[in-house]
N, C-alpha and C positions, 0 to 999 in steps of 0.2 A: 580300382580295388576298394573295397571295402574291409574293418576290419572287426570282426566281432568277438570284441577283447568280452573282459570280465561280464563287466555290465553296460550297455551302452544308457544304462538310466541317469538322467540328471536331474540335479536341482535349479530348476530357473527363481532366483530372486529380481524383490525391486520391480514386481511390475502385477501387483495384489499380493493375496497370500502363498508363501513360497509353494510350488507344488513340483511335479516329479514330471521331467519330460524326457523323451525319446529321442538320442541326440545321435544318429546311426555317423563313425567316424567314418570316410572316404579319403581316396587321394585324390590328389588336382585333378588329373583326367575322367571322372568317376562321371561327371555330366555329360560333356563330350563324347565319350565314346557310347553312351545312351541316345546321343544326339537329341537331348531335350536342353533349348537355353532356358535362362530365367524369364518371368512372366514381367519382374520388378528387377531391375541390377542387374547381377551377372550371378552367372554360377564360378567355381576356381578355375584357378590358372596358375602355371609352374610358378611364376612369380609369386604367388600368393605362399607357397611353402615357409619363407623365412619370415612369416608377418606376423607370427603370433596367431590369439586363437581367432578364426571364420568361421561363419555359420551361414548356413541359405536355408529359408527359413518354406515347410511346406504350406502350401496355402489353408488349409482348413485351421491351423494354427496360426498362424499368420493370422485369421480374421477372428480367432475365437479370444485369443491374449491380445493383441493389438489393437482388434477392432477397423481389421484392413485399412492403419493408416500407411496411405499412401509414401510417404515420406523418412520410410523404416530403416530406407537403405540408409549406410555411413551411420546408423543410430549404436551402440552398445549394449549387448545384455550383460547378467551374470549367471554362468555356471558353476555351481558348486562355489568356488573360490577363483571362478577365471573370468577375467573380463574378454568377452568376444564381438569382436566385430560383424554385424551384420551386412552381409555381400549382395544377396538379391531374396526373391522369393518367388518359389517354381510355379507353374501354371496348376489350376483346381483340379484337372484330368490327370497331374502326374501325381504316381504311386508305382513304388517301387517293393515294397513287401504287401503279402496280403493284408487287407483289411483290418483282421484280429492282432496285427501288430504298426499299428499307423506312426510312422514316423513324423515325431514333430518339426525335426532342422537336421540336417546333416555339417558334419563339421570335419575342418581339415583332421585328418590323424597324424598324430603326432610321429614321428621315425623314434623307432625304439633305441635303446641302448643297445640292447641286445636280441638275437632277430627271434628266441622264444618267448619275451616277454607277451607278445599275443596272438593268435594264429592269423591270417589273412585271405578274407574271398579274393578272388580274380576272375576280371570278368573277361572276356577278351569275342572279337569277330572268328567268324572260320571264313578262312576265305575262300570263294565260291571252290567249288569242286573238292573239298578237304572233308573227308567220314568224319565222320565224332569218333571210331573208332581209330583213325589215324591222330588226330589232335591226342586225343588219351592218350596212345602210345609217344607220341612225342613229348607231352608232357612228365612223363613219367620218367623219360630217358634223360630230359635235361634237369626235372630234379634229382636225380641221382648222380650228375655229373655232378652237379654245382653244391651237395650235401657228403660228397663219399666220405668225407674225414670229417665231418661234424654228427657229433652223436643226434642233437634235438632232429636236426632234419632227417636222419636215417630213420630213426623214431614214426616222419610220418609219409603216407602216401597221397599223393594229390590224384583227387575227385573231382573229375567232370560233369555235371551238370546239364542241361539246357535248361537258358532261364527261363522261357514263358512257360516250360510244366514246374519250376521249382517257383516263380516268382509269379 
């Protein structure tokens, strides 16, 4: 899952002049079920949930702020006001949105207080023989089980996708 809260822009300090980076927030499984590992380190893992902030850092950024030092992983940045650990750094071929929006690190999303504080992509397999028109309707039917008595969720209807025409 990915989540595309307010703004997903940051401020990276501490490593030249502070400048504004593209920090797209994920859950643990968000590599994984992409099936891409990291190029450097690792990408998350359930474990990493309670760790405080992670980051996996994409490669074109990786070598344009670091200078593709090898040695990044276990190192620390700063976002905004958060110190976060750096986990790995993905291969030069992966990209995940288009072009005209390059994401610089992906970083654990944090679990809300409350589940309207931001909305959340999902990305999930179909599995072999399943329409997109049966996924939608199953979708649809189990968010409606799981929101009947909460207003924000009746509020909205979940939208399917497929990623390689959206991504």
């Amino acid at each position: 899952s990915w989540a595309p809260q307010a703004s997903p822009e940051r401020i990276l300090r501490g490593h030249g002049a502070a400048q504004k980076v593209f920090a797209l927030p994920v859950t643990p499984d968000f590599f994984s079920l992409l099936g891409v590992p990291a190029m450097l380190g690792r990408t998350f893992n359930a474990n990493d949930a309670g760790r405080g902030c992670m980051v996996v850092l994409g490669n074109s950024f990786w070598q344009s702020t670091f200078g593709g030092q090898k040695t990044i992983v276990g190192n620390s940045i700063r976002l905004d006001e958060q110190v976060c650990a750096i986990a790995g750094v993905m291969p030069l071929d992966f990209a995940f949105l288009p072009p005209e929006a390059p994401v610089s690190m992906w970083m654990m999303m944090p679990r809300p207080a409350r589940p309207d504080q931001f909305a959340v992509g999902v990305f999930a397999r179909l599995r072999p023989g399943v329409s997109f028109a049966a996924a939608q309707a199953e979708t649809s039917l189990l968010h409606h089980q799981i929101h009947e008595h909460d207003r924000w969720g009746a509020q909205m209807e979940p939208v399917l996708y497929g990623l390689h025409e959206e991504f």
